[in-house]
N, CA, C and O atoms as a printed pandas DataFrame, in Angstrom:
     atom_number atom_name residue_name chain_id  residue_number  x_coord  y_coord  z_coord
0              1         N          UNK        A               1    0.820   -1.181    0.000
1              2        CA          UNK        A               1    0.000    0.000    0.000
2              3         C          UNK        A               1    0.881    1.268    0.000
3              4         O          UNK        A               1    0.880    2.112   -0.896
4              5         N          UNK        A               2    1.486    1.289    0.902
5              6        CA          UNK        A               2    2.785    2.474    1.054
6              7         C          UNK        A               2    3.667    2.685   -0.487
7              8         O          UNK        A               2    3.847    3.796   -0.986
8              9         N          UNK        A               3    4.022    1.750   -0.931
9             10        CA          UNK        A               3    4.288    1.986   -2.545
10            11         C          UNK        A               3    3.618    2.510   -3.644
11            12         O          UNK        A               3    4.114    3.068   -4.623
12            13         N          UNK        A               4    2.700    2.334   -3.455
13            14        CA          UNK        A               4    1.104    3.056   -4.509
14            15         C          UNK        A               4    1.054    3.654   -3.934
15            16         O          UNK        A               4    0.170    4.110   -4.659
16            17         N          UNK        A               5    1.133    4.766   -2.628
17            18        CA          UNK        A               5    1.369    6.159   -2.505
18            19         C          UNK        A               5    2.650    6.722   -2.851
19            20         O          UNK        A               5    2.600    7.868   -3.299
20            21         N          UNK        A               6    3.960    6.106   -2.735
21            22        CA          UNK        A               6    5.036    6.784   -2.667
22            23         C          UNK        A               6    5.774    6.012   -3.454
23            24         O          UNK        A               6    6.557    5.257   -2.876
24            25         N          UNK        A               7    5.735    5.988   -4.810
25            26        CA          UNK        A               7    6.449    5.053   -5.398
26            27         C          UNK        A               7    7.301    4.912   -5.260
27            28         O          UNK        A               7    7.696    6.074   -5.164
28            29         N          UNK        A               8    8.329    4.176   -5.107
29            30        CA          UNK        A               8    9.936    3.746   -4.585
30            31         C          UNK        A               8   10.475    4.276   -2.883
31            32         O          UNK        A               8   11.571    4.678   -2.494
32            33         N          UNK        A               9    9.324    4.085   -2.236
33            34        CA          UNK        A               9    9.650    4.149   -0.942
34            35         C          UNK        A               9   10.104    2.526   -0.005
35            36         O          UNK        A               9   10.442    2.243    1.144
36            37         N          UNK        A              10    9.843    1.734   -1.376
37            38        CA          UNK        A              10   10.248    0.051   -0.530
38            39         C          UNK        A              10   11.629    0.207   -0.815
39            40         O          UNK        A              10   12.346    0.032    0.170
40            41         N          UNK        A              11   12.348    0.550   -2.122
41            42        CA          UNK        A              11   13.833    0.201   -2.130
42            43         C          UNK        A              11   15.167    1.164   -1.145
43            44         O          UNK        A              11   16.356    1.175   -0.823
44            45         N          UNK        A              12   13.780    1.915   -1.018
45            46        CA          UNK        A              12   14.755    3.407   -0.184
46            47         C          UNK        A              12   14.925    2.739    1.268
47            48         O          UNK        A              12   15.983    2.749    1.898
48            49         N          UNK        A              13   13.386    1.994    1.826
49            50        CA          UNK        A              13   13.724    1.638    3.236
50            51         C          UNK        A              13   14.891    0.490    3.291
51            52         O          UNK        A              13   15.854    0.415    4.054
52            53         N          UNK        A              14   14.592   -0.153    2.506
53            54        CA          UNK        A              14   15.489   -1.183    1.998
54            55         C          UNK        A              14   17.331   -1.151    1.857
55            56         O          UNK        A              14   18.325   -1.875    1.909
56            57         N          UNK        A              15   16.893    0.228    1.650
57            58        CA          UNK        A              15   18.947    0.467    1.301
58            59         C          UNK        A              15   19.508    1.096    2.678
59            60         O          UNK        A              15   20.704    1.225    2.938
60            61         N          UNK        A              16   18.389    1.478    3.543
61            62        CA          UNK        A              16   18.824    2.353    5.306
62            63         C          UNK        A              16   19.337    1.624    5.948
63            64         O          UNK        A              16   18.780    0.557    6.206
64            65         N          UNK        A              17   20.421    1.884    6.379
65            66        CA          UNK        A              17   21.112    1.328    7.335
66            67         C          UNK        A              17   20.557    1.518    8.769
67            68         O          UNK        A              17   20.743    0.580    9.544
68            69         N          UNK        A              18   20.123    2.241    9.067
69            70        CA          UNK        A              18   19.011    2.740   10.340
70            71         C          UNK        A              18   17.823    2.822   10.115
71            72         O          UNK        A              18   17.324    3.895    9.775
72            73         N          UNK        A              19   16.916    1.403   10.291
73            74        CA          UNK        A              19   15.594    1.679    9.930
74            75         C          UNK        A              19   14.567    2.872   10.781
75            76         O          UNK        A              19   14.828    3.223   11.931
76            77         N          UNK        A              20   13.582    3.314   10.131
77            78        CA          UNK        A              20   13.253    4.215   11.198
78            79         C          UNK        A              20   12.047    3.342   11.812
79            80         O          UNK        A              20   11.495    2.375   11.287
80            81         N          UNK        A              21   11.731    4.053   13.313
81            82        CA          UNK        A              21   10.937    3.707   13.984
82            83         C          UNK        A              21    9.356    3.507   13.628
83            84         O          UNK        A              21    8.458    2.717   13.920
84            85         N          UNK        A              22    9.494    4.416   13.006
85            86        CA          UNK        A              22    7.372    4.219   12.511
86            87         C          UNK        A              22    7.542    4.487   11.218
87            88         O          UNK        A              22    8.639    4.502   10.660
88            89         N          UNK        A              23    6.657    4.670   10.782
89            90        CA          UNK        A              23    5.834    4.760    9.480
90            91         C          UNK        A              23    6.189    6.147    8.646
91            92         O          UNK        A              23    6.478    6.384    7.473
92            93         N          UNK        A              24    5.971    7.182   10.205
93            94        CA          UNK        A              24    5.896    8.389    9.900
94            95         C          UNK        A              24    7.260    8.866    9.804
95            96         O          UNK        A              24    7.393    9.537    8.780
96            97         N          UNK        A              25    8.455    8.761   10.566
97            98        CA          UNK        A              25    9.708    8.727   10.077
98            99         C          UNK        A              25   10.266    8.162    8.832
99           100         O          UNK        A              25   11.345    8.681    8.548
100          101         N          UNK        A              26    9.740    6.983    7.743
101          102        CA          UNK        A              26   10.276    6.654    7.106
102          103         C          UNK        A              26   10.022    7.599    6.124
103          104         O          UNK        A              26   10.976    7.806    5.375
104          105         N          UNK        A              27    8.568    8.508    5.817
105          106        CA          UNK        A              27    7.871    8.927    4.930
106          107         C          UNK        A              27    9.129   10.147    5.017
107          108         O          UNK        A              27   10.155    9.975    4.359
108          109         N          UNK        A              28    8.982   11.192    5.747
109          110        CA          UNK        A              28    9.920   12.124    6.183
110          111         C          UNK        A              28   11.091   12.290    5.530
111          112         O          UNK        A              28   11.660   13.088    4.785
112          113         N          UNK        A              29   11.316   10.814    6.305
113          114        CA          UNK        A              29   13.199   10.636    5.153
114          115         C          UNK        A              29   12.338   10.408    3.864
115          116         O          UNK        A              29   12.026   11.507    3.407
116          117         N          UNK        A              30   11.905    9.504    3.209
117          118        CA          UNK        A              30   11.667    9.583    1.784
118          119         C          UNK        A              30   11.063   10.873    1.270
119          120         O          UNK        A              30   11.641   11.135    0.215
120          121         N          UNK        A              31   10.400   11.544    1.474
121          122        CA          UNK        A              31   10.397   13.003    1.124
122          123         C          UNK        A              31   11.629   14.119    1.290
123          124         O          UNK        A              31   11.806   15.004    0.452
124          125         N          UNK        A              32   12.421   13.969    2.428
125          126        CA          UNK        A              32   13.093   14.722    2.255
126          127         C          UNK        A              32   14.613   14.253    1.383
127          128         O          UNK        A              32   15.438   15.122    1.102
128          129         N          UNK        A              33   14.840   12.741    1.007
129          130        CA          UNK        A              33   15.610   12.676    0.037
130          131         C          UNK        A              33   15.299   13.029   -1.431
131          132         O          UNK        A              33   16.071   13.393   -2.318
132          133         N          UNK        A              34   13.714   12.789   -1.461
133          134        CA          UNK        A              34   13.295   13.254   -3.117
134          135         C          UNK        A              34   13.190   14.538   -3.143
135          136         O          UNK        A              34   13.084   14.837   -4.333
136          137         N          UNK        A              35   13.140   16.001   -2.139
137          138        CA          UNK        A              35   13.354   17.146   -2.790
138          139         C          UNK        A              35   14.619   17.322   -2.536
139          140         O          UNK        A              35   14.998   18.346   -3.104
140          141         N          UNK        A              36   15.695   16.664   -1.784
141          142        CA          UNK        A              36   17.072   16.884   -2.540
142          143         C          UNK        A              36   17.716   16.627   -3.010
143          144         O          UNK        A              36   18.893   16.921   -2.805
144          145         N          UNK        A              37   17.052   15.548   -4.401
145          146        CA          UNK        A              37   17.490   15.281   -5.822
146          147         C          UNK        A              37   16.659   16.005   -6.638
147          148         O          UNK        A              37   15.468   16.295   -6.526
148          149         N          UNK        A              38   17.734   16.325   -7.736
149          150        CA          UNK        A              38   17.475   17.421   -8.746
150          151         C          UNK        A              38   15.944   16.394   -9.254
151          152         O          UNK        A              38   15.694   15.213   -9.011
152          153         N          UNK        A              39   15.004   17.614  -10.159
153          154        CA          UNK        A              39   14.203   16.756  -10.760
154          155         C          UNK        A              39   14.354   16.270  -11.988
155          156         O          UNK        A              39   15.011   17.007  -12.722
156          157         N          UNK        A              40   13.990   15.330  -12.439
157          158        CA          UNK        A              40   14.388   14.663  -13.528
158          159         C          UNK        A              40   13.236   14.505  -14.435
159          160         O          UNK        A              40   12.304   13.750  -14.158
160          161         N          UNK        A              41   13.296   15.324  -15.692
161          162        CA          UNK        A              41   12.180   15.512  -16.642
162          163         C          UNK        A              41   12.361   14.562  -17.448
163          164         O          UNK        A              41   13.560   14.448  -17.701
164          165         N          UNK        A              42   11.508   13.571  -18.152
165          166        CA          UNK        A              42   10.988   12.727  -18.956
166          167         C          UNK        A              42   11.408   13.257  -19.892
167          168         O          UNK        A              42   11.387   14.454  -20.177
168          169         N          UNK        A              43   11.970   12.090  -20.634
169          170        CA          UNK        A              43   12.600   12.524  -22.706
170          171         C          UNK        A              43   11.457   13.038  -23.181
171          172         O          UNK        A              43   10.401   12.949  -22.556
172          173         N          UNK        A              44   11.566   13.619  -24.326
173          174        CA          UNK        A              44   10.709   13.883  -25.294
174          175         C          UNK        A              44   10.429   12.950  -26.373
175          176         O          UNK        A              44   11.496   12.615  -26.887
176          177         N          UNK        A              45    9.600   12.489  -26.831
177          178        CA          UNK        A              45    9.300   11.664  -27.928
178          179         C          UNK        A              45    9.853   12.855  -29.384
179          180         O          UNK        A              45    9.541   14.025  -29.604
180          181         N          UNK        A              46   10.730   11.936  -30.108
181          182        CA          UNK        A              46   10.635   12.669  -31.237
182          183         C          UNK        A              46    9.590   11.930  -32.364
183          184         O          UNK        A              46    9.385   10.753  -32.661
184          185         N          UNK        A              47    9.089   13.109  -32.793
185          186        CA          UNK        A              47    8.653   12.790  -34.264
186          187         C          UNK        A              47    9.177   12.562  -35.199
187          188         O          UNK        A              47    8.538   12.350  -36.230
């Protein structure tokens, strides 16, 4: 369920060396690692 909200929040808990305590700590860290990676825009299809 937590993945269909936050897509790639299983491989992120997965790679922590310090799991966090609840639910609500893990979300936290996974939000605050995705706004401090640059964003990454989708190719363009050429015609």
């Amino acid at each position: 369920m937590a993945e269909e909200h936050f897509p790639g929040i299983r491989r992120f808990y997965e790679q922590l060396d310090r799991k966090p305590a609840t639910f609500l700590q893990l979300v936290w860290a996974f939000e605050a690692m995705r706004s401090t990676k640059p964003a990454v825009r989708p190719k363009r299809r050429r015609r």
